[in-house]
C-alpha beads as a LAMMPS data file, in Angstrom:
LAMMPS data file: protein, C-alpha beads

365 atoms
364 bonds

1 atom types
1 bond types

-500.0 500.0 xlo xhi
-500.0 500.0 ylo yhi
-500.0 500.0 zlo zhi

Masses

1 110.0

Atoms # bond

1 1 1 -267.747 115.562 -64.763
2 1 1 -271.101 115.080 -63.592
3 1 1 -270.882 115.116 -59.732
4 1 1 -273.146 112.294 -57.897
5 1 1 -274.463 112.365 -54.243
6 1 1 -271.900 112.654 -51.874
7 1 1 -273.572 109.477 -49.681
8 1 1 -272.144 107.269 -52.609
9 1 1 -268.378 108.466 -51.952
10 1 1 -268.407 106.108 -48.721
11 1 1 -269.653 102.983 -49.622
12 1 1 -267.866 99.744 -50.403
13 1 1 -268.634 97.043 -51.884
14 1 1 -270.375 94.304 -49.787
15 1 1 -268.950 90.737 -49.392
16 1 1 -270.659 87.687 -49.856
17 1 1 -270.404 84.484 -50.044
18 1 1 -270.961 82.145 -53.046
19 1 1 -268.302 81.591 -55.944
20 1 1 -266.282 84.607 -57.807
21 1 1 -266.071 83.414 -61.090
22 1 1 -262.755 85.578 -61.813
23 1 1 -261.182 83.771 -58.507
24 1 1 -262.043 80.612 -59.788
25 1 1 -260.820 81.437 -63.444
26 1 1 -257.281 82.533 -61.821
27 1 1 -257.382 79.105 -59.766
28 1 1 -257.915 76.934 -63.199
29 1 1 -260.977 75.868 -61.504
30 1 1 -264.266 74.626 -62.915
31 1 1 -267.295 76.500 -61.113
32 1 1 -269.509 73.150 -61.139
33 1 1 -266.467 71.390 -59.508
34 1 1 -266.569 73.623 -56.332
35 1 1 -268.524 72.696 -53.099
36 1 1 -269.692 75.543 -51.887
37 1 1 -270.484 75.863 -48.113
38 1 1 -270.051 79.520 -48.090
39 1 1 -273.789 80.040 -48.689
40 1 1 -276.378 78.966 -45.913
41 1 1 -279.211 78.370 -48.521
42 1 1 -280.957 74.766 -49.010
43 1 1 -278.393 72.998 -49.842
44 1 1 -280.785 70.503 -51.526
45 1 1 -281.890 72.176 -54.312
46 1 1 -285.361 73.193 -54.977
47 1 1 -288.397 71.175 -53.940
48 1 1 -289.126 68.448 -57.327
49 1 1 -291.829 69.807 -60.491
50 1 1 -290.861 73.220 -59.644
51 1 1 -289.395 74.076 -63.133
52 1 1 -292.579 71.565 -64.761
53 1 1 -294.616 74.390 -62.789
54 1 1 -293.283 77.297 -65.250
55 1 1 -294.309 75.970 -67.751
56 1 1 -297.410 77.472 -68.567
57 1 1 -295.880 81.283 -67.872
58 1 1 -296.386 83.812 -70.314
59 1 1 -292.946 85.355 -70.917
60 1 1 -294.229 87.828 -73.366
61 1 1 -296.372 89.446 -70.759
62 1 1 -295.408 91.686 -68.021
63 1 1 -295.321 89.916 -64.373
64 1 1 -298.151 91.360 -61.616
65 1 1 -296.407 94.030 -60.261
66 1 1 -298.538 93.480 -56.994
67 1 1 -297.287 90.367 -56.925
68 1 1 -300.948 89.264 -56.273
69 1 1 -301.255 85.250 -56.260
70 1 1 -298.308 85.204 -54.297
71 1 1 -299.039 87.503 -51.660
72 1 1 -302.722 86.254 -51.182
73 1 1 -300.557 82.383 -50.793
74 1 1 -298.074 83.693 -48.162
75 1 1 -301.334 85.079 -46.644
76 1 1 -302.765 81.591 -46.355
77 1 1 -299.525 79.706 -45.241
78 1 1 -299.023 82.473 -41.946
79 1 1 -302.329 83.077 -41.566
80 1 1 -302.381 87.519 -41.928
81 1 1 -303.983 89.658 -43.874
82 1 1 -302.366 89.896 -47.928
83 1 1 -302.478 93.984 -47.103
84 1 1 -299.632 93.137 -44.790
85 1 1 -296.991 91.244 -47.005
86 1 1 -294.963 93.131 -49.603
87 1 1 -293.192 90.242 -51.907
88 1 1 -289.319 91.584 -53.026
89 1 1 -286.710 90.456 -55.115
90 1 1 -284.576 88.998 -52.226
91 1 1 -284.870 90.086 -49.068
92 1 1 -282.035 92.828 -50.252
93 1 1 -284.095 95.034 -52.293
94 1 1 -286.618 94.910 -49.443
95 1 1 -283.709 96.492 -47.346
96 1 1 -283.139 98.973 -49.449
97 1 1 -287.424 100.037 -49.617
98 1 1 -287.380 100.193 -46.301
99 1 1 -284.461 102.780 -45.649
100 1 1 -285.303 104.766 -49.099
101 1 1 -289.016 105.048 -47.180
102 1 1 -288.311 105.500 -43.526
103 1 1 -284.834 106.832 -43.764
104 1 1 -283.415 110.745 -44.165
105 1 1 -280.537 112.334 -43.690
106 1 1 -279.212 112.365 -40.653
107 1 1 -281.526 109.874 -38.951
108 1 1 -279.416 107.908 -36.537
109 1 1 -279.869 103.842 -36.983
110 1 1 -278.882 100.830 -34.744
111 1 1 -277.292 97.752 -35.985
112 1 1 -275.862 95.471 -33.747
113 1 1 -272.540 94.308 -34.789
114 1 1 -271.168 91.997 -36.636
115 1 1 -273.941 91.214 -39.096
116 1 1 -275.220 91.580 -42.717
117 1 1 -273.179 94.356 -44.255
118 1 1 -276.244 95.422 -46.837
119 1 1 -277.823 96.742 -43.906
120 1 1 -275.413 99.682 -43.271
121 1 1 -274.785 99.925 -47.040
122 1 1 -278.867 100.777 -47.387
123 1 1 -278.493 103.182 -44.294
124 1 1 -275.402 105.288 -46.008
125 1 1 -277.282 105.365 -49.338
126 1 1 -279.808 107.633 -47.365
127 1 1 -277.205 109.789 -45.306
128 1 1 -277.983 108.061 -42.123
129 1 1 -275.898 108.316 -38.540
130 1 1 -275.183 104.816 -37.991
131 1 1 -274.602 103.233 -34.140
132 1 1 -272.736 100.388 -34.653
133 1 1 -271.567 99.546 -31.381
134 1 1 -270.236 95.867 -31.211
135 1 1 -272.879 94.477 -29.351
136 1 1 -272.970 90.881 -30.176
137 1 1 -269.372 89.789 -28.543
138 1 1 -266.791 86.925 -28.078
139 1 1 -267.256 84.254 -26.534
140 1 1 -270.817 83.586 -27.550
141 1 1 -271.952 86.415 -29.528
142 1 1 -275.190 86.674 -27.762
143 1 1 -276.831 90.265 -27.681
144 1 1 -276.056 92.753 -24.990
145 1 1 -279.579 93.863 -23.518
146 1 1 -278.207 95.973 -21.739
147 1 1 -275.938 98.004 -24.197
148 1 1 -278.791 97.828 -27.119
149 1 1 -281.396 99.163 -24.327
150 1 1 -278.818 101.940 -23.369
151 1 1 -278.155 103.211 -26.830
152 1 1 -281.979 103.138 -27.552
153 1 1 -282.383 105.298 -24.329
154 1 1 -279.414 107.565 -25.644
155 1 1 -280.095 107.847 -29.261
156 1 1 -283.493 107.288 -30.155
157 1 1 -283.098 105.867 -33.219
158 1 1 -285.267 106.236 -36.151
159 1 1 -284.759 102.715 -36.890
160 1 1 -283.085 99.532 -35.443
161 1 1 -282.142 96.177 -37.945
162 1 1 -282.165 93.450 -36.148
163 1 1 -280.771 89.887 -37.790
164 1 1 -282.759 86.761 -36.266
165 1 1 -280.631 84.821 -36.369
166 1 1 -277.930 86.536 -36.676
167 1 1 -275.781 86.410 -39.932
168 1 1 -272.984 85.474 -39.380
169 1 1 -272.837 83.969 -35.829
170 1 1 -275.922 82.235 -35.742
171 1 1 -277.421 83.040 -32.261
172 1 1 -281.165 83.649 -32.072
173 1 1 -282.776 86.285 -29.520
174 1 1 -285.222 84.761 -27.899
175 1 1 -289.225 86.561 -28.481
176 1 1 -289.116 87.918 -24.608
177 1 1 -285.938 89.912 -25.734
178 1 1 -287.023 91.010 -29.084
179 1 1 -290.703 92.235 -27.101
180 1 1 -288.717 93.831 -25.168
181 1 1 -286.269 95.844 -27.497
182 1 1 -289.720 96.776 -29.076
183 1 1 -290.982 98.039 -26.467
184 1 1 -287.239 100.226 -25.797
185 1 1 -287.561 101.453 -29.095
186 1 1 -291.505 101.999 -29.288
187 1 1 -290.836 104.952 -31.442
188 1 1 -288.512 103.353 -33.832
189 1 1 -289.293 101.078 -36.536
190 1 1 -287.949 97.734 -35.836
191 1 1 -286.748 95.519 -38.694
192 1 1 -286.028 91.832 -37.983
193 1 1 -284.412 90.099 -40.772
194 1 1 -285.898 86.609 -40.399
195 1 1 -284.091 85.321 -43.277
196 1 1 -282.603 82.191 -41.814
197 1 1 -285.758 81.267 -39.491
198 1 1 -287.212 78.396 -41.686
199 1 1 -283.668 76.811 -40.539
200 1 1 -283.767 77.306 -37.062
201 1 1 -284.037 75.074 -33.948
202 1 1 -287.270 75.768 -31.473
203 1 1 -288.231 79.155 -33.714
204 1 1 -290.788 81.588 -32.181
205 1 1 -293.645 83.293 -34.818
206 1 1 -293.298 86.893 -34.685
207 1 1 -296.290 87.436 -36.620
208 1 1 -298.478 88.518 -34.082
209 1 1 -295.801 91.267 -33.113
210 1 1 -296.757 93.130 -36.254
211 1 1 -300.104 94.917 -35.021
212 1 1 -297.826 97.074 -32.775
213 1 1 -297.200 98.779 -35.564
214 1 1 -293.333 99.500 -35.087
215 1 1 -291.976 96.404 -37.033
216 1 1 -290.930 94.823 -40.490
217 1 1 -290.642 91.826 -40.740
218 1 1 -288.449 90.337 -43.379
219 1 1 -287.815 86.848 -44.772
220 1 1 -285.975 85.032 -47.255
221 1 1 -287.876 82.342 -49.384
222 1 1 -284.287 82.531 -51.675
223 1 1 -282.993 80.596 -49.078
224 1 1 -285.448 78.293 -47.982
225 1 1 -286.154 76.310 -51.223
226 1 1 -282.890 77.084 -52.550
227 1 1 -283.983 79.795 -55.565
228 1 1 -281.241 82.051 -55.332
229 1 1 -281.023 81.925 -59.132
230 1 1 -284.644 83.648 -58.846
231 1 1 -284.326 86.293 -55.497
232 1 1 -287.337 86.021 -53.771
233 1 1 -288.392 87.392 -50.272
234 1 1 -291.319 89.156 -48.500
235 1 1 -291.902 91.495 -45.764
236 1 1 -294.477 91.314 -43.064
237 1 1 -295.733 94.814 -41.475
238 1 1 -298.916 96.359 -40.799
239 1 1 -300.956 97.555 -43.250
240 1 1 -300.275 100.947 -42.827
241 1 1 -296.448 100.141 -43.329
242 1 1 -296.676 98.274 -46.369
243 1 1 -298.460 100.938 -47.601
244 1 1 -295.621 103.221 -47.218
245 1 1 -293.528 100.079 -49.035
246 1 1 -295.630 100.121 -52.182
247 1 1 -295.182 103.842 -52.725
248 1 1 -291.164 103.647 -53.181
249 1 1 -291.234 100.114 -54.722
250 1 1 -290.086 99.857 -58.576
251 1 1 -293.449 98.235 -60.723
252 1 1 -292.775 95.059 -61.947
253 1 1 -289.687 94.164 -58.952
254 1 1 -290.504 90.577 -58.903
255 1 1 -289.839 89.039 -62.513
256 1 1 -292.980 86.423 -63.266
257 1 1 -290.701 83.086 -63.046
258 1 1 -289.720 83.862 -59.487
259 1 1 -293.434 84.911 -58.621
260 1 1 -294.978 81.566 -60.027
261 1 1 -291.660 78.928 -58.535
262 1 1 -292.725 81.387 -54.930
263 1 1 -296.295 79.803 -55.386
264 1 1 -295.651 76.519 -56.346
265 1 1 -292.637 76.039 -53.612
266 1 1 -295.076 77.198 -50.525
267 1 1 -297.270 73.814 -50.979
268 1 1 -293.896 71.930 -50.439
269 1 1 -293.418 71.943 -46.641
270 1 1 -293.041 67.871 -46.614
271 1 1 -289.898 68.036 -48.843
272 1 1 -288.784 71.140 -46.727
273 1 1 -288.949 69.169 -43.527
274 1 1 -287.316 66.860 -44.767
275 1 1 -284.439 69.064 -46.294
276 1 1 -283.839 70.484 -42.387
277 1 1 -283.632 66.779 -41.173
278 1 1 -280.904 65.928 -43.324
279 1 1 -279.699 69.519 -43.086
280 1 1 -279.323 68.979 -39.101
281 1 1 -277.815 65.620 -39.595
282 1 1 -274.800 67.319 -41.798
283 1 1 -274.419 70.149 -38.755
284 1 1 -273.914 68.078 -36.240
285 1 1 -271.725 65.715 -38.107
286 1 1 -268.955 68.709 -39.368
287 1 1 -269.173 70.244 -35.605
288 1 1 -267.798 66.629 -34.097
289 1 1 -265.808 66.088 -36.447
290 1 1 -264.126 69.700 -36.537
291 1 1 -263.919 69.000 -32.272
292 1 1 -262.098 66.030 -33.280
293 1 1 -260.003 68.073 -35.615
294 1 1 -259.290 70.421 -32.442
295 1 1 -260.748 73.670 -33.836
296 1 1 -263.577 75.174 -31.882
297 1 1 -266.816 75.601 -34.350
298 1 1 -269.814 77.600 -32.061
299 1 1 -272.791 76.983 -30.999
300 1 1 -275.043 78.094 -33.293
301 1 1 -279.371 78.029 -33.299
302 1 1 -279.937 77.750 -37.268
303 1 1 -278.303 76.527 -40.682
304 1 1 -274.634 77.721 -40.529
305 1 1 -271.731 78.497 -37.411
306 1 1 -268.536 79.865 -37.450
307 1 1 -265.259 78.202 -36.685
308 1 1 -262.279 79.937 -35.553
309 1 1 -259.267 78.652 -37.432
310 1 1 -256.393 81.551 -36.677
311 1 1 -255.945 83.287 -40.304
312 1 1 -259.536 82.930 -41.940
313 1 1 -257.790 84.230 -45.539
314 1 1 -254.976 81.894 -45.589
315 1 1 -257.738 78.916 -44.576
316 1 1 -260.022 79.951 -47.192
317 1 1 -257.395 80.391 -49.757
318 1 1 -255.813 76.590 -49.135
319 1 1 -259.210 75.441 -49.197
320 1 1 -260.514 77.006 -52.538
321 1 1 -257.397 75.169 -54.355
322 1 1 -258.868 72.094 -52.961
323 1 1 -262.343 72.809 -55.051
324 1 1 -264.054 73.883 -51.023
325 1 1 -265.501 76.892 -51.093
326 1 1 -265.783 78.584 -47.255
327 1 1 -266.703 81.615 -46.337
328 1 1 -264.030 84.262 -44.630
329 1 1 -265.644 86.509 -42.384
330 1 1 -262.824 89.227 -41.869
331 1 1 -265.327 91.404 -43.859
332 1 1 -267.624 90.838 -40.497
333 1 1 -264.748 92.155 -38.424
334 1 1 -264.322 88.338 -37.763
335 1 1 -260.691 87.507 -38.816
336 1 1 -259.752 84.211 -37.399
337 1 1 -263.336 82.889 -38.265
338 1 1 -264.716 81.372 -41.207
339 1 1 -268.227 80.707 -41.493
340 1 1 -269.509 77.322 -42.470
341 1 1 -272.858 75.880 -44.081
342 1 1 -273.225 72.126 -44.149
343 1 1 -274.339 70.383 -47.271
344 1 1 -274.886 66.908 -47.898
345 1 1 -272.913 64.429 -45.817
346 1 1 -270.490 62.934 -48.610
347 1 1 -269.649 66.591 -49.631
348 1 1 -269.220 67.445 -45.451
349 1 1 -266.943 63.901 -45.095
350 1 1 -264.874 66.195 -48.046
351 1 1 -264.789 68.859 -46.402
352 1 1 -263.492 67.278 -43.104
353 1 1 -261.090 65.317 -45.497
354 1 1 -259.369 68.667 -46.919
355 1 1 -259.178 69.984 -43.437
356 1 1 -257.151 66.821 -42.393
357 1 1 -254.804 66.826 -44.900
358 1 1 -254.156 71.081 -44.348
359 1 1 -253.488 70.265 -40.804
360 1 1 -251.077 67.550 -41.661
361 1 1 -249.163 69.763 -44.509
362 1 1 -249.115 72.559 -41.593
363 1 1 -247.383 69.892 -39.010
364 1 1 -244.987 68.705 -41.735
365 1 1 -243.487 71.599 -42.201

Bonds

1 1 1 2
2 1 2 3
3 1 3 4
4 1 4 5
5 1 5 6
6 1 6 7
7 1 7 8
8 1 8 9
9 1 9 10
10 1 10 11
11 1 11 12
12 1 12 13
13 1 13 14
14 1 14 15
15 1 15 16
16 1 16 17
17 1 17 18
18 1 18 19
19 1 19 20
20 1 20 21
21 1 21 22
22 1 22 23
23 1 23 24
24 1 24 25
25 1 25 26
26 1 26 27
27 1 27 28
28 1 28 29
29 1 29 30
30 1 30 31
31 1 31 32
32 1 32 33
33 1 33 34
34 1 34 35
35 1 35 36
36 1 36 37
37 1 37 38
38 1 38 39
39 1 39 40
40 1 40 41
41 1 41 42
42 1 42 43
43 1 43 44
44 1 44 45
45 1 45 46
46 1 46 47
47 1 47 48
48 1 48 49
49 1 49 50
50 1 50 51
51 1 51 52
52 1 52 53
53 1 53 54
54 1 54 55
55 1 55 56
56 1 56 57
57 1 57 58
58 1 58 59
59 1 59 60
60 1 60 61
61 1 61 62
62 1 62 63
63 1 63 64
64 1 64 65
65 1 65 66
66 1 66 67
67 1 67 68
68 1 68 69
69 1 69 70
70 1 70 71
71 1 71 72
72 1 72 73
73 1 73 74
74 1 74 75
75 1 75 76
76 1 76 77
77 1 77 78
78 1 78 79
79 1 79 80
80 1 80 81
81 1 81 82
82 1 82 83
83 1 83 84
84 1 84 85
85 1 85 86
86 1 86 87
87 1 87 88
88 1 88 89
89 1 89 90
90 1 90 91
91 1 91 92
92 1 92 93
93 1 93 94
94 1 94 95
95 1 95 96
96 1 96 97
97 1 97 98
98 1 98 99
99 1 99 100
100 1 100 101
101 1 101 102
102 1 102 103
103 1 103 104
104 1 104 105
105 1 105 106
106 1 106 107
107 1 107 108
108 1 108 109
109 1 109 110
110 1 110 111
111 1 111 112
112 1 112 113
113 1 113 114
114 1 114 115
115 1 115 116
116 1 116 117
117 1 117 118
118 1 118 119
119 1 119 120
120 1 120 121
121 1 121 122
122 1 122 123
123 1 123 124
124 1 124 125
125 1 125 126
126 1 126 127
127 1 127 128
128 1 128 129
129 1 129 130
130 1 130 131
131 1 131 132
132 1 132 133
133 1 133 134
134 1 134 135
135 1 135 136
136 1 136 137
137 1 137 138
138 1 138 139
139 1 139 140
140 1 140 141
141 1 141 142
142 1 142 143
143 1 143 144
144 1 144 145
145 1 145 146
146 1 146 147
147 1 147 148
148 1 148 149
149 1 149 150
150 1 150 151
151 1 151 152
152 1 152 153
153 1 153 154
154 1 154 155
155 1 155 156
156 1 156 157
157 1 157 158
158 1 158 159
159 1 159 160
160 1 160 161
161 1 161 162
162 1 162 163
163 1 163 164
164 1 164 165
165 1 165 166
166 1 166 167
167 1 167 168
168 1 168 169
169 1 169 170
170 1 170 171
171 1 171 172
172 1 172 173
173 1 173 174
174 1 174 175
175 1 175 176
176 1 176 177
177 1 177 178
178 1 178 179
179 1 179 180
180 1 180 181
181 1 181 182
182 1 182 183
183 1 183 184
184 1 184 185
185 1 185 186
186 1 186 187
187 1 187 188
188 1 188 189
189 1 189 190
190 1 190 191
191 1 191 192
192 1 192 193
193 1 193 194
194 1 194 195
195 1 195 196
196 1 196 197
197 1 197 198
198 1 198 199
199 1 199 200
200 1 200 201
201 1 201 202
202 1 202 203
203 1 203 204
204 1 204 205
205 1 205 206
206 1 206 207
207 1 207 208
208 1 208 209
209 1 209 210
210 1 210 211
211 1 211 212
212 1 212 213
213 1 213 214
214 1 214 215
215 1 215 216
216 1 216 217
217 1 217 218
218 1 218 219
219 1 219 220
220 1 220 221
221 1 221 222
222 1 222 223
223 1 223 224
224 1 224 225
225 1 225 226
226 1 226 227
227 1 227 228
228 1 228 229
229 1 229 230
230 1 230 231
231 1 231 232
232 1 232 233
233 1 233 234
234 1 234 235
235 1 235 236
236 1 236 237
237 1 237 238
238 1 238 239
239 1 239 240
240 1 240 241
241 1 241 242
242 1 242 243
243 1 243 244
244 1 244 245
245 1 245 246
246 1 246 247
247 1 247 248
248 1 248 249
249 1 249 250
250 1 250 251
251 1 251 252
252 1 252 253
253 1 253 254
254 1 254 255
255 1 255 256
256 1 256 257
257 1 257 258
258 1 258 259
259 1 259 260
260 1 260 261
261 1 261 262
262 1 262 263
263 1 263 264
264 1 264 265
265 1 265 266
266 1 266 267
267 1 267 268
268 1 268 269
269 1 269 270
270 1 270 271
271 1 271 272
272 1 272 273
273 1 273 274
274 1 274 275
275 1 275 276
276 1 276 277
277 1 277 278
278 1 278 279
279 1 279 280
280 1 280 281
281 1 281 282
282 1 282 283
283 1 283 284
284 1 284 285
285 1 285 286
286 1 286 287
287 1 287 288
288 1 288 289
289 1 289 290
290 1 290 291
291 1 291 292
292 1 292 293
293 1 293 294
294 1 294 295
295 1 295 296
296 1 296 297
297 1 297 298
298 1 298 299
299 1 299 300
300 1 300 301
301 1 301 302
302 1 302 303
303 1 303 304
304 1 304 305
305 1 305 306
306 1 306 307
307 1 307 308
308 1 308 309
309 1 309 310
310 1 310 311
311 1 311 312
312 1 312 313
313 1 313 314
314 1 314 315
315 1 315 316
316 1 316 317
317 1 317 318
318 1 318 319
319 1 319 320
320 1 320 321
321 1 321 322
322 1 322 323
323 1 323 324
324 1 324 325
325 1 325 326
326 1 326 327
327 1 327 328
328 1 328 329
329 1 329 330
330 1 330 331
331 1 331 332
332 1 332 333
333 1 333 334
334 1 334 335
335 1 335 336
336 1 336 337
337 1 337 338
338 1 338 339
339 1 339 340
340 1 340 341
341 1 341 342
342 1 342 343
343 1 343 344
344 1 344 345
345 1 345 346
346 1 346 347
347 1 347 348
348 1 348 349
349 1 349 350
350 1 350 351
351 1 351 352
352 1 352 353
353 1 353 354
354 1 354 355
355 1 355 356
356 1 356 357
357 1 357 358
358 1 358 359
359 1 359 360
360 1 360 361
361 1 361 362
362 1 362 363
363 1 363 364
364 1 364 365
């Protein structure tokens, strides 16, 4: 037998949220039946004439493996420089550049706990030391300053991922603190996974924070206009960093039907305002009515919150055979929690509905 790196020998597979077909297939249960709130993406679909916008494409060509139109139209929507945005296939892969780049072995790495699990999964692909001190604790889940400023004094990290907002408890550090952790880890490269800004109440811009030259910036357009079909995402760095980026990314990583939907969804911000109106409406409507239920959903600064309901399994399993799809965050370290994404409000009055009638089987019997 062939032996492979011994890196590989600890990983595990992530978990996500979204629909497993095979579950479904044991349930007897149609995949277009299920409402899925598991997923914090638009929950609206994609902005209208994107697919009369492909169109025209060329499938018999290869895409731009710069990625060129699109870059140079993120350029004009924040307002940088195209030499400092590096389009991905999902904010994932740019994960993965990033550590295969920056990354050797035995670099030590910071991620604050609980969060996205591809983050530790791209750190163990390159051998990494990983710090992942719980820093982002019950009640609130708001970030320890003072523990992440300690273990940046202590370990000197090669790198730091920080989630802003945070997937999956939704808080959202605040631009003095991020400066600040910057500043702590001045020779560390910073990523902040911005993939759930475009959702979030009273955001900062962080663009500006690139010309100190320690930070990636990556966000999720996937999620934003609801192309997850697609995987689409970019990174924002200094030129110097994207650079770097380019070197390790595989030509052609951004297929030519997500490149040209990416172009034709940034000239929708109308519909996209509108889609966080309605989006906001549907929060605040499951979080009274889940008060009202008695269980205890958090506060939460963007798209999605968690609710602590006691065995997060057995309430996403009783759930599921109701056709509601939820997502269980004991793979977060997060038993009793689920995480919930709202949708539109006759699929949330479901929701609320199925929760009802658990409750009331539970007090039967």
């Amino acid at each position: 037998m062939l032996r492979h790196r011994p890196a590989v020998d600890n990983l595990k597979s992530s978990i996500h949220g979204g629909i497993d077909y095979e579950e479904l297939k044991r349930y007897g249960i149609s995949p277009d039946k299920v409402l899925d709130f598991s997923v914090s993406i638009n929950p609206f679909g994609p902005p209208p004439g994107i697919l009369d916008s492909l169109n025209s494409l060329l499938l018999e060509h290869y895409p731009d493996s710069d990625a060129t139109e699109l870059r140079q139209a993120l350029s004009d929507k924040l307002k940088i420089s195209a030499d400092k945005v590096l389009v991905g296939s999902g904010s994932t892969e740019l994960i993965r550049l990033v550590t295969a780049a920056y990354l050797e072995s035995g670099d030590h790495v910071i991620i604050p706990q609980p969060t996205y699990s591809e983050y530790e999964i791209a750190c163990q692909l390159a051998n990494a030391k990983i710090v992942k001190q719980p820093m982002l604790k019950e009640p609130n889940f708001k970030l320890d300053m003072n523990e992440i400023t300690e273990l940046l004094r202590r370990h000197r990290p090669k790198a730091l991922f920080l989630c802003n907002p945070n997937n999956p408890t939704g808080q959202y550090v605040p631009r003095d603190e991020v400066t600040k952790i910057m500043s702590s880890a001045s020779d560390s490269l910073v990523v902040l996974d911005e993939a759930y800004v475009a959702f979030t109440e009273n955001a900062w811009s962080s663009m500006d924070l690139t010309d100190r030259g320690n930070l990636i910036i990556l966000r999720s357009m996937t999620k934003d206009y609801a192309l997850a079909g697609l995987r689409l995402g970019y990174a924002v760095a200094a030129e110097p960093i994207i650079s770097v980026l380019q070197r390790v990314r595989p030509p052609w990583n951004v297929n030519a039907v997500a490149q040209q939907a990416g172009i034709a969804v940034l000239h929708a911000d109308k519909y996209l305002e509108e889609c966080h109106s309605r989006i906001r409406e549907a929060k605040n409507f499951l979080m009274r009515e889940l008060e009202c239920l008695g269980l205890s959903p958090l506060p939460s600064q963007t798209n999605f919150f968690l609710v602590h309901v006691g065995n997060a399994t057995i309430f996403r399993q009783e759930l599921l055979k109701k056709g509601i799809l939820v997502r269980d965050c004991t793979s977060f370290g997060l038993p009793k929690y689920i995480r919930l994404a709202p949708r539109p409000l006759p699929e949330c009055r479901k929701l609320i509905t199925a929760i009802k009638e658990m409750k009331e089987v539970s007090h039967a019997g």
